[in-house]
N, C-alpha and C positions, 0 to 999 in steps of 0.2 A: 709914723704910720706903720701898719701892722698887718700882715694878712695871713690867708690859709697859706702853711708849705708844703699843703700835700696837692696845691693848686697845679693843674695837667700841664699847662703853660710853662711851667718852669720845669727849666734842665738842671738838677743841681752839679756844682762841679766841689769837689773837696780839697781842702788846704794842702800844701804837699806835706804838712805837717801833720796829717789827720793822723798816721801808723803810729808814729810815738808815743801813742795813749796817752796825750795831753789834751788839753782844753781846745780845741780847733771848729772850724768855722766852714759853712760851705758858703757859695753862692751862686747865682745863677746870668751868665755873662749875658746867654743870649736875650735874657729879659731887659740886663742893661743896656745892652747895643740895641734894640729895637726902641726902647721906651726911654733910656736915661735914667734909669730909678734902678739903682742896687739893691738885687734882695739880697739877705745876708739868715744865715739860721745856724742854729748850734748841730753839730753834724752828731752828737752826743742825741737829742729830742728832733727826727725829722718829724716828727709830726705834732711838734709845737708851732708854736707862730713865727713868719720872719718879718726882720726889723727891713726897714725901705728905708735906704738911704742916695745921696746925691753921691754923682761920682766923685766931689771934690772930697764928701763927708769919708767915701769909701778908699779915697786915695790916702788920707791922713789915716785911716785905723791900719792900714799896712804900714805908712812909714813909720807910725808908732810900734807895730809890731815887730817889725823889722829892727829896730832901733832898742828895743828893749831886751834887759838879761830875764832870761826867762830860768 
């Protein structure tokens, strides 16, 4: 699922990774904690679409990230 991320609702927060001018990720917590559905958006295009993901889906793309040589 897919929506607008220029949508008002959502507070975006940015990876703490975002300054090193790599590939990084926002999302938006307080969407998660009210509704359970992680928005996730490339912090590189905010006004592209974000992806909706479950918090389990959202928990595994950090420990992946986390875990991987970058």
């Amino acid at each position: 699922m897919t929506t607008d991320s220029q949508s008002p609702q959502l507070r975006w927060v940015k990876s703490s990774y975002s300054g090193n001018g790599g590939s990084c990720v926002e999302w938006a917590p307080g969407h998660a904690l009210a509704t359970g559905v992680v928005p996730l958006r490339d912090s590189k295009r905010p006004t592209g679409v974000a992806l909706m993901v479950s918090p389990t889906a959202f928990a595994g793309l950090v420990t992946l990230a986390r875990s991987s040589e970058v």
